[in-house]
C-alpha positions in Angstrom: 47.3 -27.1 -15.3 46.3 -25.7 -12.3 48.1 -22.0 -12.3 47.5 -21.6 -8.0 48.5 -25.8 -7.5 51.8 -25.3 -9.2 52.3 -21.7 -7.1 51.5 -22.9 -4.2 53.5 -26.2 -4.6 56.3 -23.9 -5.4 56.2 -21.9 -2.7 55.7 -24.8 0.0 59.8 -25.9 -1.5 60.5 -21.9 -1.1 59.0 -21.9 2.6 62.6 -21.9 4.5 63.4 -19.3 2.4 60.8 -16.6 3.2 61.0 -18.0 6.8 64.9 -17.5 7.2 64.8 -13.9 5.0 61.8 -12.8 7.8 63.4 -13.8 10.3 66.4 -11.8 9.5 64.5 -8.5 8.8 63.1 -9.0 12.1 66.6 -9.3 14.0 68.2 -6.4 12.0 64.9 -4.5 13.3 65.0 -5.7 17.0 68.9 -4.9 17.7 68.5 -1.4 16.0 65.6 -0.7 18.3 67.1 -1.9 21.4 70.5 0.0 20.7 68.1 3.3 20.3 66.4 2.6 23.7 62.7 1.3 21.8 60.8 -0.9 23.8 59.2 -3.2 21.0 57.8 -7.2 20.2 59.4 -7.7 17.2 58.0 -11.2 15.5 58.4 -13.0 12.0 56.6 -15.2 9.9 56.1 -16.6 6.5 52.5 -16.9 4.8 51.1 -20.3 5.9 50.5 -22.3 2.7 47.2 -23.5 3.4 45.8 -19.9 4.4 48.1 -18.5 1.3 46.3 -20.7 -1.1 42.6 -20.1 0.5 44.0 -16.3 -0.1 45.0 -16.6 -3.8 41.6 -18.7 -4.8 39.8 -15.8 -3.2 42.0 -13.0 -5.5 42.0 -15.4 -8.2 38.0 -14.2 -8.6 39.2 -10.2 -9.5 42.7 -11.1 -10.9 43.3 -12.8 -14.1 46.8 -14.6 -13.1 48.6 -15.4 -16.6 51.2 -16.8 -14.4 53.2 -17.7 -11.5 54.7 -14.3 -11.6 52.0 -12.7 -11.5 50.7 -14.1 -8.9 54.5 -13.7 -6.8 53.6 -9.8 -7.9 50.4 -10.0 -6.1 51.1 -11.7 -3.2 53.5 -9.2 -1.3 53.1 -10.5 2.2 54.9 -13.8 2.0 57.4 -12.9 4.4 56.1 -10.8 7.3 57.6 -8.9 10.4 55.5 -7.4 13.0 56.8 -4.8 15.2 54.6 -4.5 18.3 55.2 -1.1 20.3 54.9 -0.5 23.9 54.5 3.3 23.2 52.5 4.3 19.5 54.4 7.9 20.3 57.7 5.9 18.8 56.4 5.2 15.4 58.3 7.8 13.7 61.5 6.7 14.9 61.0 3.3 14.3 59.8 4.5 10.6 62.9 5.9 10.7 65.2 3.2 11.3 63.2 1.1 8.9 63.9 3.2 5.8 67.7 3.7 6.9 68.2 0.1 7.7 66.4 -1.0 4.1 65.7 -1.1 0.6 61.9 0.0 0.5 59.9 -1.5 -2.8 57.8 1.6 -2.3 56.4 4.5 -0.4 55.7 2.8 3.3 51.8 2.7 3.7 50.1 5.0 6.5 46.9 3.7 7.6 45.1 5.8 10.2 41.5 4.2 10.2 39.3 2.3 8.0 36.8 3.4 5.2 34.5 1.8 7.6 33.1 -0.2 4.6 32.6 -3.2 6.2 30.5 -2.2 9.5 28.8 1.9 8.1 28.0 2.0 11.9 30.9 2.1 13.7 31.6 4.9 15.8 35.7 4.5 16.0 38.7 4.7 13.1 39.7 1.1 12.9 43.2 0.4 12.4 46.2 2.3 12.8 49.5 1.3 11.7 52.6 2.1 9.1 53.4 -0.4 6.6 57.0 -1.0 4.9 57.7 -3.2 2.1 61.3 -4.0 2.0 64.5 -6.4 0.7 67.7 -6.7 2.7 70.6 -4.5 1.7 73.1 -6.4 0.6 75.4 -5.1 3.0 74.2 -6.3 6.0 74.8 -10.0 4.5 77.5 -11.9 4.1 79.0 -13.8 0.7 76.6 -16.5 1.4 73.3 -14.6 2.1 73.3 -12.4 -1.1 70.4 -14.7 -2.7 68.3 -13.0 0.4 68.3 -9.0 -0.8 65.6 -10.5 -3.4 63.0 -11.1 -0.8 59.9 -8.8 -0.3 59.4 -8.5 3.8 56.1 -6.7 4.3 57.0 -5.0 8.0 53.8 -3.6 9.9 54.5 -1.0 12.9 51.6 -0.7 15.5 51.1 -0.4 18.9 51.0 -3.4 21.4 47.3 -3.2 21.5 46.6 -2.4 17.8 48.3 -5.4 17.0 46.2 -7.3 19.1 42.6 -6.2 17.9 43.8 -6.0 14.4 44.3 -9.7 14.5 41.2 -10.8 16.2 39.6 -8.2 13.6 41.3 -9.6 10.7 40.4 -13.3 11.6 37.0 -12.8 12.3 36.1 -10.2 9.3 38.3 -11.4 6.8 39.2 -15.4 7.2 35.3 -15.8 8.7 35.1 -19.6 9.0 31.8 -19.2 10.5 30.2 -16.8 7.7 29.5 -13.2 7.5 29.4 -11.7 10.9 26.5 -10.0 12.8 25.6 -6.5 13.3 26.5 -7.0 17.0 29.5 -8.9 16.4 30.7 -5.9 14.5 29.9 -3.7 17.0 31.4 -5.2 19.9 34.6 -5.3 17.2 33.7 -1.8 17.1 33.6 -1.4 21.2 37.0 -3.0 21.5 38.6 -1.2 18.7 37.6 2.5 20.7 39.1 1.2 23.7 42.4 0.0 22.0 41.8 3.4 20.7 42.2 4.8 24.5 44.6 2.4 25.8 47.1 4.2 23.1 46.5 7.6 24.2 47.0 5.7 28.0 50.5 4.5 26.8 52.0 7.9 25.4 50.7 9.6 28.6 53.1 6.6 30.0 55.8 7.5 27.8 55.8 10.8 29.3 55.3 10.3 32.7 58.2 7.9 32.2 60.6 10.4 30.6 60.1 13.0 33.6 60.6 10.2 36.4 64.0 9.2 34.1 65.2 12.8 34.5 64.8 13.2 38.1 68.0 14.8 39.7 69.7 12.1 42.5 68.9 9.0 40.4 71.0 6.7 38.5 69.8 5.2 34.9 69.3 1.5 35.7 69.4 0.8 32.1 69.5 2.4 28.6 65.8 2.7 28.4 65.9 4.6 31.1 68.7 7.2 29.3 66.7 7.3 26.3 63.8 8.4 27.9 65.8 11.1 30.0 68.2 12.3 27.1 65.1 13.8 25.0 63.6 15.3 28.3 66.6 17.0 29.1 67.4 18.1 25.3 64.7 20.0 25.2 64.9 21.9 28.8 68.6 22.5 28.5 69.2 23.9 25.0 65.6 24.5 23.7 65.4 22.1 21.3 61.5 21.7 20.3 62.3 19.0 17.4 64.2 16.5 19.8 62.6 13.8 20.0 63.2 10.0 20.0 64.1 9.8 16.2 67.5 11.8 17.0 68.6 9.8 19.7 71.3 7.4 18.2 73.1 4.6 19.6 72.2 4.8 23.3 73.0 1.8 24.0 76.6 2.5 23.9 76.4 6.1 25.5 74.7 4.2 28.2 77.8 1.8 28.8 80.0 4.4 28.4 78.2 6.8 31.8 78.3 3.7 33.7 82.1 2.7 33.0 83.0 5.9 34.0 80.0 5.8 36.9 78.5 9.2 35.7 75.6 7.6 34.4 72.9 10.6 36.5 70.4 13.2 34.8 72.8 15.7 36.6 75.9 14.8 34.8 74.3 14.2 31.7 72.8 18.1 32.0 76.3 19.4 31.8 77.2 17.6 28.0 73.8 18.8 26.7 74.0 22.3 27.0 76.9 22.7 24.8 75.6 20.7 21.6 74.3 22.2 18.8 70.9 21.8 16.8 71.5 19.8 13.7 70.0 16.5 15.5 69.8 15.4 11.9 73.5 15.6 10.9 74.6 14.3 15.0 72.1 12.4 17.0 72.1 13.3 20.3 74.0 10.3 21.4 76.6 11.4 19.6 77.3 14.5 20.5 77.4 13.6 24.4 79.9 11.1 23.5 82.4 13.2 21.9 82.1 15.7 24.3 82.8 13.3 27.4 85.7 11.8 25.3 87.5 15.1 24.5 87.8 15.6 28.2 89.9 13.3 28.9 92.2 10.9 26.6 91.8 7.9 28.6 88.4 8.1 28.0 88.8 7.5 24.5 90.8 4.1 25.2 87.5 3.0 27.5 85.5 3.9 24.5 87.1 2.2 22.2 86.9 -1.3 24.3 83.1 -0.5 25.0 83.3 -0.8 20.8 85.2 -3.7 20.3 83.5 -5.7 23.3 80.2 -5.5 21.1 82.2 -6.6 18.0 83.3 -9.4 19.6 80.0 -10.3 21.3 79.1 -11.4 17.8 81.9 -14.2 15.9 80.9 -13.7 12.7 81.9 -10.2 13.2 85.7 -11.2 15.2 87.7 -10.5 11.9 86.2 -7.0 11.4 86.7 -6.5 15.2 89.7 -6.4 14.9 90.4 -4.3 11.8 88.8 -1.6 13.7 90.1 -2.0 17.0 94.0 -1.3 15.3 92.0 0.8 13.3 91.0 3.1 16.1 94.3 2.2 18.1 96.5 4.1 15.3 94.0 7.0 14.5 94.1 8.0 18.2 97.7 7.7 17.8 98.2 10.1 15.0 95.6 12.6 16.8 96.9 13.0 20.1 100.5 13.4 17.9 98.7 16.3 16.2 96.9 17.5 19.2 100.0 17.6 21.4 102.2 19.7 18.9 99.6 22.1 18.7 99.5 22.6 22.6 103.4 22.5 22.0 103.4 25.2 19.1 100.5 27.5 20.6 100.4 27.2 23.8 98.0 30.2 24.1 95.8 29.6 21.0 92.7 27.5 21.4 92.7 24.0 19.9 91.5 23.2 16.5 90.2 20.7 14.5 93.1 17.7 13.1 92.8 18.6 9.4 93.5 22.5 10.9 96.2 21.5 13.1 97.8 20.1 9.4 97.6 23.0 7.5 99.1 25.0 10.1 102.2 22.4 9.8 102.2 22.4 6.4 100.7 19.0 5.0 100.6 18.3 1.6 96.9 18.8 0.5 96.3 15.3 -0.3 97.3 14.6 3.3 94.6 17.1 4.6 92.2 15.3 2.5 93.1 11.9 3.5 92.6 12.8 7.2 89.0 14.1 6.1 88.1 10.9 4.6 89.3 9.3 7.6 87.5 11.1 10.3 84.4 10.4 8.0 85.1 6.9 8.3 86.2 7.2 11.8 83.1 8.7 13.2 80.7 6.2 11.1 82.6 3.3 12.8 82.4 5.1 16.2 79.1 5.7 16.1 77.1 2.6 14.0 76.6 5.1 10.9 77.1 3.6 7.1 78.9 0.0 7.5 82.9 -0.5 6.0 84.2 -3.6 4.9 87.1 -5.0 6.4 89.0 -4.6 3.5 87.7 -0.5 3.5 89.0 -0.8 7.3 92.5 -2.0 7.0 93.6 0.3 3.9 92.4 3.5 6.0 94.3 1.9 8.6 97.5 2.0 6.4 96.4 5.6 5.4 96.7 6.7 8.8 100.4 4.7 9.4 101.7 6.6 6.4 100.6 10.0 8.2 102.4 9.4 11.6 105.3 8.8 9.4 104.6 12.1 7.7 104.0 14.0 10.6 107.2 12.4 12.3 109.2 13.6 9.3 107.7 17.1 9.6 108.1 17.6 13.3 111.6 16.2 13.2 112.7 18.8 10.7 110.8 21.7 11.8 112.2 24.7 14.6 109.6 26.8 13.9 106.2 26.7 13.2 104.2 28.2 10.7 
């Protein structure tokens, strides 16, 4: 029996399969990257049989296969997403995202340059990129797309223009159909892969000339790109913020829609949120922090908010159910805070406002109740802002929680004269 036949006849029946599971890494990648402002070409594919046996023959000469396994072991490219950035300054962000959005097989792989074993003569590093091998978290499928968290997806970030020469490279050096290339073949490889080299450098000059221009005073942000570019710029002249950079944005997308609902979408009224946030862009991306801030100010901001939410719920069907869940969700959470937030003013006119699970102490909650609310503002915020998913199921009994506390706090208020 042929060992690489009966893989490779295997595989060919397994081809949808690696197709559909790359196809889904790359949309999970591409709508994370476009929420965070990341202008990227984000493309999938699964190994072509013929190439993937010409490969397997060709590794068949070092590796003694014992079986099909081994060979599935080997082979760890099957099914492959490319990411393809405008600006090479975003890799870390992106790198980012990857890791948070994924189960990674192992440590991601950080090429920058070759060994320059195959042409001793060249004068430029070769190849930059980050590789990521990774499977589908289970959460991000539905009951009928479990069998896809098994898949490896190999995922290569690069540049726009790396991606480009490493292809022609790889074609010509590594799949020769001609034979062994020439000394001037590999320098002209060589030529191209110094100005590739340059034209990187070129684009994060870009990057930056583009972040200034977004975060010129008069101008309106024609579109979330824009924001992005002009949140980090202002950051880091408004609170002095050296480590804000593009990996702490968040979900611009939506802070985006929320400026130009409210038509306050300009550098200058963004200035005023970003001088009072604080430091920890780990713990609160940037987006964030703006948001909470321009809700607080008003509480029929919160209601625009939460249809800004739900409208990208519902732009997907699959997702109408959930939709839902959160929209009553959110409806009866606002409810019970602007219940405690009005008793407060009420109560202590003169004192400054403070946080919901505060405001219940003060009343006298039971403790349980105090640590409820906690679990629910956890919840709260992660829904809010696109943090760790929630079932539905997860969605609707916090709901209930919060019912049960407007009943609570009813009963309280009703029997109270005086506060405590």
């Amino acid at each position: 029996m042929d060992l690489i036949n009966t893989f490779i006849s295997r595989y060919r029946k397994e081809l949808d399969y690696y197709e559909k599971s790359a196809k889904m890494v790359a949309d999970l990648i591409e709508a994370n990257l476009r929420s965070v402002g990341v202008r990227a070409i984000v493309t999938s594919r699964a190994k072509n049989p013929s190439r993937l046996e010409d490969k397997t023959r060709n590794r068949a000469k070092k590796i003694e296969y014992q079986s099909i396994d081994d060979i599935y072991k080997d082979i760890v490219d099957l099914a492959g997403v490319r990411v393809a950035l405008y600006f090479p300054g975003e890799m870390e962000k992106v790198g980012k995202i990857i890791e948070t959005l994924f189960t990674l097989d192992e440590p991601s792989k950080i090429f920058t340059g070759t060994d320059k074993n195959d042409y001793p003569k060249a004068k430029f590093s070769g190849y930059w990129a980050n590789h990521y091998r990774v499977r589908i978290r289970d959460t991000n499928l539905n009951e009928h797309q479990k069998r896809y968290t098994e898949a490896r997806v190999e995922v290569q970030v690069a540049s726009v223009l790396m991606h480009a020469w490493s292809e022609v490279e790889h074609d010509l050096v590594y799949k020769p159909l001609q034979g062994k290339l020439s000394d001037e073949e590999y320098a002209i490889l060589d030529e191209l892969n110094g100005l590739v080299l340059s034209g990187d450098i070129a684009l994060e000059r870009l990057q930056k000339a583009g972040e200034l221009r977004a975060s010129t005073s008069g101008r309106w942000y024609e579109n979330h790109y824009d924001l992005a570019a002009s949140l980090v710029e202002l950051t880091r002249a408004n609170i002095d913020v050296p480590e804000a950079n593009e990996s702490t944005i968040g979900r611009v997308d939506i802070l985006y829609k929320l400026l130009r609902t409210l038509e306050i979408n300009t550098p200058d009224n963004l200035s005023k949120y970003l001088k009072a946030l604080h430091d920890d862009l780990d713990a609160r991306p940037l987006s964030e922090q703006v948001i909470d801030q321009i809700i607080s100010e008003d509480n029929n901001r919160y209601e625009i908010y939460e249809n800004i939410i739900a409208a990208e719920k519902e732009e997907n069907p699959s997702k109408k159910e959930e939709s839902i869940a959160i929209r009553e969700f959110l409806a009866k959470w606002q409810h019970f805070a602007s219940l405690m937030r009005r008793k407060q003013i009420e109560s202590f006119p003169n004192k400054p406002l403070t946080s919901t699970p505060a405001r219940m102490q003060n009343f006298g909650f039971p403790p349980k109740d105090v640590a409820s609310v906690k679990n629910i503002i956890r919840i709260r915020n992660n829904i809010v802002h696109g943090g760790n998913p929630y079932n539905t199921e997860t969605i609707i009994s916090s709901t209930r929680e919060i019912e049960k506390l407007i009943h609570t706090a009813n009963n309280i208020f009703a029997g109270k004269k005086k506060t405590t």
